[in-house]
C-alpha positions as CSV (number, residue, x, y, z in Angstrom):
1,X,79.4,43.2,93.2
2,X,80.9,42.8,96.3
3,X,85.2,41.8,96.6
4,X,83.4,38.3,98.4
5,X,81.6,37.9,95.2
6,X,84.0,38.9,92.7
7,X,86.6,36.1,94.2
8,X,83.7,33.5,93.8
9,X,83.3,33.9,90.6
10,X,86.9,33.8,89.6
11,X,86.4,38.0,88.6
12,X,89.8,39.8,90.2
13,X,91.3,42.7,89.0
14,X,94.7,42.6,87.2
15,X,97.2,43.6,89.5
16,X,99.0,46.6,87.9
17,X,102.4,48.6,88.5
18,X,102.1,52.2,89.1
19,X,104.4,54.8,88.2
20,X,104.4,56.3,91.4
21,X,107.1,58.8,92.4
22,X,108.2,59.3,95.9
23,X,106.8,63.0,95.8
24,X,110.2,64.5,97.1
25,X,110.6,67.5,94.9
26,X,114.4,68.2,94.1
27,X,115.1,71.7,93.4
28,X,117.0,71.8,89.8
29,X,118.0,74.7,88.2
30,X,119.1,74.6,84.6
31,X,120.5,77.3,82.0
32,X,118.5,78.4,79.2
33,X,121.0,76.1,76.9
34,X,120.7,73.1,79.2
35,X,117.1,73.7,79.1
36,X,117.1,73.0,75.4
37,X,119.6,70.3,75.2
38,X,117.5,68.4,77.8
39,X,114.4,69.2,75.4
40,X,115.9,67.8,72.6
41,X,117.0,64.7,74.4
42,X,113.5,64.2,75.2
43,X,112.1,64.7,71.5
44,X,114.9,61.8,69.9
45,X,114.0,60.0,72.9
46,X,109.5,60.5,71.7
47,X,110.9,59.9,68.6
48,X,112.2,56.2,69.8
49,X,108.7,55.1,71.5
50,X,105.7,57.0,70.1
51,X,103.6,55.2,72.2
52,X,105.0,56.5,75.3
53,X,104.8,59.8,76.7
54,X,108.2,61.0,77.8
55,X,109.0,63.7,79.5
56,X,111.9,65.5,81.5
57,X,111.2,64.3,84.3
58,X,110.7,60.9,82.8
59,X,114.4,60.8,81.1
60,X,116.1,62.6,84.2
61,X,114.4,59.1,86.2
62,X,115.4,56.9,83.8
63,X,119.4,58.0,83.7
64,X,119.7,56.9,87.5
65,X,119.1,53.3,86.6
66,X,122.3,53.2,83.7
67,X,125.0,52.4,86.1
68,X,125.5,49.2,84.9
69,X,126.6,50.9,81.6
70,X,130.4,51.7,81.5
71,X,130.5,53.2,78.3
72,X,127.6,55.3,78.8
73,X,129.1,56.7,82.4
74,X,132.1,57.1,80.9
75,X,130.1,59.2,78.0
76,X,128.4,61.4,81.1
77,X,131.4,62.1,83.2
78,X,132.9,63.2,79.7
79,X,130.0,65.4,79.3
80,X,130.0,66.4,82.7
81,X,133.6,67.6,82.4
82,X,132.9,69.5,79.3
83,X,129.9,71.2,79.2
84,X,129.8,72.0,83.0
């Protein structure tokens, strides 16, 4: 069925969001103990959405877009301070 005969017919496709990252690779070295703390982040964080696979990459994303979040930033640069 040609695009012509799918529009016709009222038959589109549901337009649909990708999760498409920009595909520049950032270089980001961890220590064997930030390793795991960023593992365990990401297991409470499965834990939270089952039906979701998270992964590192996934979470290190996601904690760009909290800015808006005082008391979370101020709970980073605390962490930031201390265990850096």
């Amino acid at each position: 069925m040609s695009r012509s005969d799918r529009v016709t017919k009222g038959v589109t496709r549901v337009v649909e969001k990708r999760n498409i990252t920009t595909g520049r690779q950032m270089n980001l070295r961890l220590t064997g103990l930030d390793d795991d703390a960023l593992s365990i982040l990401v297991e409470k964080i499965q834990e939270l959405v089952p039906q979701k696979n998270i992964s590192r990459s996934r979470v290190l994303r996601a904690v760009g877009y909290l800015e808006s979040d005082r008391e979370f930033i101020e709970k980073l640069a605390e962490s930031v301070t201390k265990n850096t």
